[in-house]
BAKE-699477 format. One line per 2 residues: number of its first residue (from 1); for each residue x negated, y negated, z negated of N, C-alpha, C, O. Coordinates in steps of 0.001 Angstrom, whole numbers, plus 500000, padded with zeros to 6 digits. Last residue first. Layout:
# residues N
NUM	X:Y:Z:X:Y:Z:X:Y:Z:X:Y:Z  ...
# end
This chain:
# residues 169
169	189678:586558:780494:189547:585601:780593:188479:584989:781498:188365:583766:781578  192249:589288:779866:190652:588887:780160:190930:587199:780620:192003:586709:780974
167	194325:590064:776788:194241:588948:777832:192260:588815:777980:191383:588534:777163  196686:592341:775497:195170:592100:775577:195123:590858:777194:195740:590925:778257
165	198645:591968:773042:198612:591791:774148:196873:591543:774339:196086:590879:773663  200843:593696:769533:199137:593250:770404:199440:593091:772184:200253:593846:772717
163	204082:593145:769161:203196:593901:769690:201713:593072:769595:201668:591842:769600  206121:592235:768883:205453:591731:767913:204545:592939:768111:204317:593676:767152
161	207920:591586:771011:207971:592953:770397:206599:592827:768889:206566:593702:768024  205442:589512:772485:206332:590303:772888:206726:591368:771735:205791:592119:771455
159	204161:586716:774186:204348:587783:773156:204985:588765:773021:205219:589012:774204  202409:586078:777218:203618:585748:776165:203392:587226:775381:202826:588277:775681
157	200171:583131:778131:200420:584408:777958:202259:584469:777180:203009:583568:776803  198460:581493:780256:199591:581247:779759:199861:583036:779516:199788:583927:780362
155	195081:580167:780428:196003:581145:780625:197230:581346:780213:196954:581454:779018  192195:577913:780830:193513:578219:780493:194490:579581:780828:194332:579852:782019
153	188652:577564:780336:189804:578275:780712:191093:578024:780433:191091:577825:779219  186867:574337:780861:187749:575368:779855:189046:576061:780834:189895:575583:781585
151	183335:574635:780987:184228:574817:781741:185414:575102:780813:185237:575982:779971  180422:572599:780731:181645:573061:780012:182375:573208:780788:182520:572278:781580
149	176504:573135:782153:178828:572469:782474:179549:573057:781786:179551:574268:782010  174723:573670:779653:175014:573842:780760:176410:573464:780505:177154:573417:779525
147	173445:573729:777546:173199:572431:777741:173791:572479:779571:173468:571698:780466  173135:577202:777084:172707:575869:776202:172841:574523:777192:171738:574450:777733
145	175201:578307:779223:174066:578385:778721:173932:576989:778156:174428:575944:778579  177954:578487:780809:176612:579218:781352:175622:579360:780237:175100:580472:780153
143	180496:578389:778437:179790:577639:779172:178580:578827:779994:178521:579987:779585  183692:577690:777955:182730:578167:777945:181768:577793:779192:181963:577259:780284
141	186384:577127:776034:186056:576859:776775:185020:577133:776707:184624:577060:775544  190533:578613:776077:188967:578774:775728:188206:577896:776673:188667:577652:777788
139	193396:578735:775716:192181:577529:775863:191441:578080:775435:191476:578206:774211  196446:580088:776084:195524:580508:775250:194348:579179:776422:194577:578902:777599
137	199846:579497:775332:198746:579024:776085:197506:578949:775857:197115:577869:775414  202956:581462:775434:201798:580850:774750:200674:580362:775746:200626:580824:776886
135	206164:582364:774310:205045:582127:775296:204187:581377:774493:204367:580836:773402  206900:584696:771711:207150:583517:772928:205744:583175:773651:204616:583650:773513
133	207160:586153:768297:207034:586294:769760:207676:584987:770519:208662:584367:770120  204256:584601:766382:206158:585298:766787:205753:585206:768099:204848:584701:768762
131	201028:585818:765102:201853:585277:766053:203506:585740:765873:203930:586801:765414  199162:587132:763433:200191:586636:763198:201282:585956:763986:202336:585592:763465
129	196139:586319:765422:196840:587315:765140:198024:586295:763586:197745:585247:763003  193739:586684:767890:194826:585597:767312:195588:586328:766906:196002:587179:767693
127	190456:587036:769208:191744:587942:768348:192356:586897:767737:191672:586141:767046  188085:587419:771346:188899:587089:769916:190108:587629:770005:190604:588485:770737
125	184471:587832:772772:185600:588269:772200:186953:587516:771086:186567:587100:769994  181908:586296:773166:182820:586597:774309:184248:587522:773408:185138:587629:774252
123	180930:586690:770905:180200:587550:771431:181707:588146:772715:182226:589216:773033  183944:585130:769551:181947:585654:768612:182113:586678:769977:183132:587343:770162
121	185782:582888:768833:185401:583524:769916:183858:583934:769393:182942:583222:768982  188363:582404:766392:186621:582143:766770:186541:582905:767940:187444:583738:768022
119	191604:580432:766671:190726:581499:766603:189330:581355:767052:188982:580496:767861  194817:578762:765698:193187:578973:766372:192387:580176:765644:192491:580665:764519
117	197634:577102:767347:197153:578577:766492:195908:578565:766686:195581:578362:767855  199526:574178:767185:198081:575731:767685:197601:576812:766605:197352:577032:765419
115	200761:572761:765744:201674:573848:765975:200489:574464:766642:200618:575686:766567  199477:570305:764913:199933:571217:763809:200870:572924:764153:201350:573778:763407
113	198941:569392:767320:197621:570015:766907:198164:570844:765789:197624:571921:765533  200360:567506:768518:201253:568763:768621:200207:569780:767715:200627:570898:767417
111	201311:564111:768720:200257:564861:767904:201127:566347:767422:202003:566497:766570  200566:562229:771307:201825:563054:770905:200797:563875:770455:199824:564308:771072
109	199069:560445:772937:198844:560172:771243:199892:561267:771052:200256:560925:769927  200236:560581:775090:198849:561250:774932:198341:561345:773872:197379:562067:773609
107	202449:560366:777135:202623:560154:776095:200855:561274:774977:200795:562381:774443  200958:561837:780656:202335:561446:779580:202070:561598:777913:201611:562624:777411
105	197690:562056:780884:198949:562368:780579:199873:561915:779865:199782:561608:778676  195092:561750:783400:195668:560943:782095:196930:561698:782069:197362:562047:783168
103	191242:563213:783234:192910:562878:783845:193809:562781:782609:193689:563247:781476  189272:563462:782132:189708:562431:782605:190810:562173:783318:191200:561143:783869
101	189239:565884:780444:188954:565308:779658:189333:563576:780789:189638:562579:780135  188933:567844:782526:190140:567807:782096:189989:566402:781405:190779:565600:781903
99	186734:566900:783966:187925:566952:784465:189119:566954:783845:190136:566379:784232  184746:568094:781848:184780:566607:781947:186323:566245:783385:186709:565079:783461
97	185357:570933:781956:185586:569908:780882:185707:568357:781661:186740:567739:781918  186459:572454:785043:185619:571656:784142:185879:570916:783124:186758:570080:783328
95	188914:575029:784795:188694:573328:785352:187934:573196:784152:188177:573473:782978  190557:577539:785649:189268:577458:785112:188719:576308:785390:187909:576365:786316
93	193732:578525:784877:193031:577920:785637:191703:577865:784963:191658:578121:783760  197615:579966:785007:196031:579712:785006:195090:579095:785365:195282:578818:786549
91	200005:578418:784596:199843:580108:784674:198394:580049:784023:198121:580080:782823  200295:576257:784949:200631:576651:783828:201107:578233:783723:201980:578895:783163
89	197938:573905:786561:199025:574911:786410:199367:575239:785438:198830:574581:784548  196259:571342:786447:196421:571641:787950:197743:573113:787872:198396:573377:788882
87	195273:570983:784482:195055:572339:784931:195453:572396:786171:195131:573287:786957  196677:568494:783279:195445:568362:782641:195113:569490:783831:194378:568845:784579
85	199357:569079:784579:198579:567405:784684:197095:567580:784404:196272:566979:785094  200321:571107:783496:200289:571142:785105:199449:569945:785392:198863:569875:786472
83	199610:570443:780528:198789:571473:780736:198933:571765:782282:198059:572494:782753  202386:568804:780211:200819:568543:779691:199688:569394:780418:198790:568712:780912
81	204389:570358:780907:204254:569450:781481:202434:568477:781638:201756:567916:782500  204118:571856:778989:203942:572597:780163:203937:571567:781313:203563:571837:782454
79	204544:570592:776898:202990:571377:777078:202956:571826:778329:201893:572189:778833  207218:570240:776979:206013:569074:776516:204772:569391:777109:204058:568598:777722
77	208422:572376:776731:208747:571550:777914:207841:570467:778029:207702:569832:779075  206158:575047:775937:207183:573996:774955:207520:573011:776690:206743:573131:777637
75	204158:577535:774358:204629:576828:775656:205990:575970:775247:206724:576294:774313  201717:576711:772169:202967:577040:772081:203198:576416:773199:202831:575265:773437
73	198611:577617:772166:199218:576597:772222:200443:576908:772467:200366:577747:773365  195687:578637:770332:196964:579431:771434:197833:578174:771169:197812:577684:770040
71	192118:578323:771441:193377:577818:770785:194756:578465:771688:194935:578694:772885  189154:579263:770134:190104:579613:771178:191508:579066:770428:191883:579281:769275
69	186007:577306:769307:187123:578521:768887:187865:578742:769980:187287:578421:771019  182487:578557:771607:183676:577939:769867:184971:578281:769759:185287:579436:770045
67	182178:579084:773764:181392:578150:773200:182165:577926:771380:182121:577156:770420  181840:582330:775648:182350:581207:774972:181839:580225:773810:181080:580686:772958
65	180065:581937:778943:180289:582606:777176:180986:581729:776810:181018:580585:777264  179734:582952:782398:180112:582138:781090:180559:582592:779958:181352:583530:779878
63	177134:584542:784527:177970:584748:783561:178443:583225:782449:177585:582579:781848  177270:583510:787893:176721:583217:786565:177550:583517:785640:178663:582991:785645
61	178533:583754:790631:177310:584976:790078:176758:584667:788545:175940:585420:788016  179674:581706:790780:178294:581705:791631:177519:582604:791098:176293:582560:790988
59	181043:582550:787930:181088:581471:788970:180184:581492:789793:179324:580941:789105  183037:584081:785617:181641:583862:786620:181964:582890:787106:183012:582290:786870
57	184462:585510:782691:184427:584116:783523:183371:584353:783949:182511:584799:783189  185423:586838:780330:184532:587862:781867:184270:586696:782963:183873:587028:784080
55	186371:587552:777436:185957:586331:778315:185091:587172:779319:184239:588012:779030  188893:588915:776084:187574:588663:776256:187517:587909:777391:188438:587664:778170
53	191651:588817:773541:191119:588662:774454:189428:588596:774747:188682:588279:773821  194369:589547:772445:193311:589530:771700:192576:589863:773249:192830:590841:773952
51	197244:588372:769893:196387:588324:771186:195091:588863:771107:194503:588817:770026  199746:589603:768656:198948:589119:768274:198267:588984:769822:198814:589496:770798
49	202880:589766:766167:201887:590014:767667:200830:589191:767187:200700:588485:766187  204255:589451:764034:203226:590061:763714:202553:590708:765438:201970:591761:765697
47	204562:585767:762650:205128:587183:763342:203853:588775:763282:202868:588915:762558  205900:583170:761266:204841:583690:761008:205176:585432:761636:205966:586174:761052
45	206528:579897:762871:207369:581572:762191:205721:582306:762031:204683:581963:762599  206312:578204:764810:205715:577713:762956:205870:579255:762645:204932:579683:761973
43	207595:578573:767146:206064:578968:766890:205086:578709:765243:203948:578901:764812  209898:576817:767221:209725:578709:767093:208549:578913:766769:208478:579673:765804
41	209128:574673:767002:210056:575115:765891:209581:576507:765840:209086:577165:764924  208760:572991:769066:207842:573854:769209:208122:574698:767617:207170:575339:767171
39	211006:571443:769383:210637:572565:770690:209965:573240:770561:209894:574206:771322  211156:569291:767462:212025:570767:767081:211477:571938:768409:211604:573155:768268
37	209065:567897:768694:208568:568340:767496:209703:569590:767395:209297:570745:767265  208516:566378:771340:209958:567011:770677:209249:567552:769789:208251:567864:770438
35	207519:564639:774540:206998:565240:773039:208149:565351:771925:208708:564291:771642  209233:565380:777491:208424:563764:776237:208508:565064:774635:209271:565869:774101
33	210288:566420:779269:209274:566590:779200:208542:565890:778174:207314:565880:778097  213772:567472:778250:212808:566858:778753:211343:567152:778326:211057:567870:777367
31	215212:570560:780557:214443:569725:779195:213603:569110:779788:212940:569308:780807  217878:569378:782750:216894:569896:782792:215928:569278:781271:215869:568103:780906
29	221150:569060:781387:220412:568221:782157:218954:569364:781681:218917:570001:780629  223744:571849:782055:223131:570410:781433:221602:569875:782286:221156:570205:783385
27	224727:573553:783889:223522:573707:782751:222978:572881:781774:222088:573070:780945  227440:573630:785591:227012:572930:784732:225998:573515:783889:226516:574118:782949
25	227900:574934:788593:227847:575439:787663:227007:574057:786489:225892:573670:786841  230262:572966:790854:229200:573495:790580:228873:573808:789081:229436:573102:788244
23	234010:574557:791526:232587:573373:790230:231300:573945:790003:231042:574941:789327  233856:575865:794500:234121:575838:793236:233178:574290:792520:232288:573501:792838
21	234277:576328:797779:233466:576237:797141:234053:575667:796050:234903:574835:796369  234177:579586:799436:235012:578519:799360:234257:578137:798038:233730:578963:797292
19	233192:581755:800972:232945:580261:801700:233589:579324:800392:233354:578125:800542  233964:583811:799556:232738:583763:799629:232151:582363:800098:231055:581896:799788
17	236813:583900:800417:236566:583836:798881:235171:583148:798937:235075:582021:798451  236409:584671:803226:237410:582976:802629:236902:583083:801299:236412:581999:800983
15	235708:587489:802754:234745:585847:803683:234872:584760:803380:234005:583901:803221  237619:588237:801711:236335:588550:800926:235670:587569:801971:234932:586758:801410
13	239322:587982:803458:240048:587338:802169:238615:587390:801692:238334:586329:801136  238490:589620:805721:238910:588516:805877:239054:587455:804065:238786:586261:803933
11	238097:591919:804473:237585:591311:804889:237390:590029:804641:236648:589414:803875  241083:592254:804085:240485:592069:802901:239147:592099:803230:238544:592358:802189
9	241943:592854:807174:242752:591793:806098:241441:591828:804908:240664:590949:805280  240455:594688:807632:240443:593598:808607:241203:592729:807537:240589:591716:807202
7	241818:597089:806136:240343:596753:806084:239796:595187:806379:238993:594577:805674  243890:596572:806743:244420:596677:805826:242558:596131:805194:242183:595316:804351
5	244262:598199:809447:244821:596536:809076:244434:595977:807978:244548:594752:807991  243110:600114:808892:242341:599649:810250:242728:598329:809215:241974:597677:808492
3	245585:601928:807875:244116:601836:807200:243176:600235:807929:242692:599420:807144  248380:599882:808411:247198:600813:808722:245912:600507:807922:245392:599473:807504
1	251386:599270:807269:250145:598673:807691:249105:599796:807744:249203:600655:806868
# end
């Protein structure tokens, strides 16, 4: 058989292999989205990353400050489901208080408040520290000025190497 033949044959066998179709791959069923207390397991650990972020939020040219603490929220199949409903995403977003505060979400009494991590925001700046490493969902919310629109930020960060991560806001 010839070089030529020999090419044209195992071709051929590498096309038939490539078409032919097997057991689709089993992953199980996609996590669910309903409130799980073991999902957010990893984030009880006590680590040594940390976050540490400033706030640079405008809007129409108006500087926003932060108003109080900053919460890091453990990304979880629960929260991420929580936080595309409340944010519109679960990367980022900058949605008015009273927006978030009226749209409705799956299972809403689900009490996750023992797994945030919180921190002060002083002079647009904070720092969350002890963290394990995994994803996370840092909430700040801030405002223009005394008696001006609450806006709260969201950002989805992750940890890493039990490193420091710096996040603008």
């Amino acid at each position: 058989m010839s070089v030529r033949s020999i090419l044209v044959v195992a071709a051929l066998v590498a096309g038939t292999a490539a078409c032919a179709t097997g057991p689709a791959a089993n992953y199980g069923p996609p996590p669910s989205s309903a409130f799980n207390a073991e999902a957010f397991g990893w984030s009880t650990r006590q680590g040594q990353a940390s976050v540490e972020g400033r706030i640079g939020y405008r809007r129409d040219g108006v500087a926003f400050g932060c108003t109080g603490s900053v919460a890091l929220t453990p990304d979880t199949p629960y929260t991420r489901a929580r936080f595309r409903t409340l944010y519109g995403s679960t990367e980022q977003a900058a949605v008015p208080e009273a927006v978030v505060r009226a749209r409705t979400v799956a299972d809403p009494n689900a009490d996750y408040r023992s797994f945030v991590r919180a921190g002060t925001c002083a002079d647009n700046r904070f720092t969350v520290a002890g963290l394990p490493d995994g994803s996370w969902f840092v909430i700040v919310p801030v405002s223009a000025g005394a008696g001006g629109e609450r806006v709260v930020l969201m950002k989805r960060v992750e940890t890493r190497g039990g490193r420091m991560i710096t996040v603008s806001m």
